[in-house]
C-alpha positions in Angstrom: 14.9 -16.2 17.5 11.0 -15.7 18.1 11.5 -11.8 16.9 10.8 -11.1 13.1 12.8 -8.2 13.5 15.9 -10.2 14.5 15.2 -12.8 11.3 15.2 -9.8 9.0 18.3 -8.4 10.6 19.8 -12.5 9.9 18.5 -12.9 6.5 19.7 -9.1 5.2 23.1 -9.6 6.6 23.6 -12.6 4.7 22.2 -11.0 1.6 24.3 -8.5 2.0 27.5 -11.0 2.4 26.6 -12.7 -0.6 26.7 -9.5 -3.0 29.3 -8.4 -1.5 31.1 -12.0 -2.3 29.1 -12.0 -5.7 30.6 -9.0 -6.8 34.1 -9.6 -5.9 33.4 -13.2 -7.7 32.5 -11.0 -10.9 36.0 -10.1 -11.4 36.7 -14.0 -11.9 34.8 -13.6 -15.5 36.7 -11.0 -16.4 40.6 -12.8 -17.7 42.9 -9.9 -17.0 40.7 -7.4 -16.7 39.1 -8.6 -13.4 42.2 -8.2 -11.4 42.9 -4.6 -12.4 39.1 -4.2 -11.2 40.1 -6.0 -7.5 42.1 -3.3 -7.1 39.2 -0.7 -7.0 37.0 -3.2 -5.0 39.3 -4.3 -2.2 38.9 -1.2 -0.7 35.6 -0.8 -1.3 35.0 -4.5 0.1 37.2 -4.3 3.3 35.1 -1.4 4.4 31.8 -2.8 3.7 32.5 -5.9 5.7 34.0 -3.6 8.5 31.1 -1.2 8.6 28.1 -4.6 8.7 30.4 -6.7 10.6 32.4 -4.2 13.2 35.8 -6.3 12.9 39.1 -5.2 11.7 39.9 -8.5 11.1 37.1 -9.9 8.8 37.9 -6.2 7.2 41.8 -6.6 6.6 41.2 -10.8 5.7 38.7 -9.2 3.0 40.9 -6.5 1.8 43.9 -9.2 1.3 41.7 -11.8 -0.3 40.5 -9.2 -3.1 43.9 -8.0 -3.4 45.2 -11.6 -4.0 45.5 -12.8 -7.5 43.2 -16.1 -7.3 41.6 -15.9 -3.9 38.2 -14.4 -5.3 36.5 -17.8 -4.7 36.9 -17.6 -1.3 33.5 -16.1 0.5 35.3 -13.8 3.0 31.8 -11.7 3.6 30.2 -14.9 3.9 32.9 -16.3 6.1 32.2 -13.2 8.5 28.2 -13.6 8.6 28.5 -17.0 10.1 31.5 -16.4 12.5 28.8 -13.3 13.9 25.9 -15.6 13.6 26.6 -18.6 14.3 24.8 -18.9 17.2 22.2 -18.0 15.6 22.2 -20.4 13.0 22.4 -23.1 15.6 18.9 -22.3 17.0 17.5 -22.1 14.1 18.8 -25.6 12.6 17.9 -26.8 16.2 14.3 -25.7 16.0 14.1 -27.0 11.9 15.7 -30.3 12.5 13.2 -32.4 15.0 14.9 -33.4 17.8 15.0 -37.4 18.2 14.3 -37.2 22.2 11.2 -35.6 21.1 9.7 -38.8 18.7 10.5 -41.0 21.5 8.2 -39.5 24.0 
């Protein structure tokens, strides 16, 4: 947490969720169109997920939810990020939120 390398690694990976959700979100503005262009994206999708991520499953649950009619709302990229960060994310919020122990003192 301390490392300003491991904050940019944090902060990139969750850019790079969000486009990746962003873009398979696009296809939502697009009536009829957009779900001829899921088909091109899925694949394109699962395997960006499964090369940042290195999981098969965030991968395939990606794949399905841009293959899906009506699932593009869902965040699957985003959905990944915090299952493989979530620790992460818990030190930080602990060290932004002040603790109450420490106003007592």
């Amino acid at each position: 947490l301390e490392s300003p390398s491991a904050w940019r690694g944090f902060v990139a990976y969750l850019f790079l969720a969000l486009a990746i959700d962003g873009v398979g979100c696009m296809s939502l503005a697009l009536p009829g169109l957009g779900e001829v262009a899921d088909l091109a994206w899925a694949p394109l999708s699962a395997g960006a997920v499964r090369h940042i991520f290195d999981s098969n499953m965030w991968a395939g649950l990606n794949f399905l939810e841009e293959m899906l009619p009506f699932t593009d709302i869902i965040p699957t990229a985003t959905l990944a990020w915090t299952f493989k960060y979530w620790p992460f994310i818990l030190a930080a919020c602990h060290r932004a939120i002040p603790s109450v122990r420490s106003r007592e003192k």
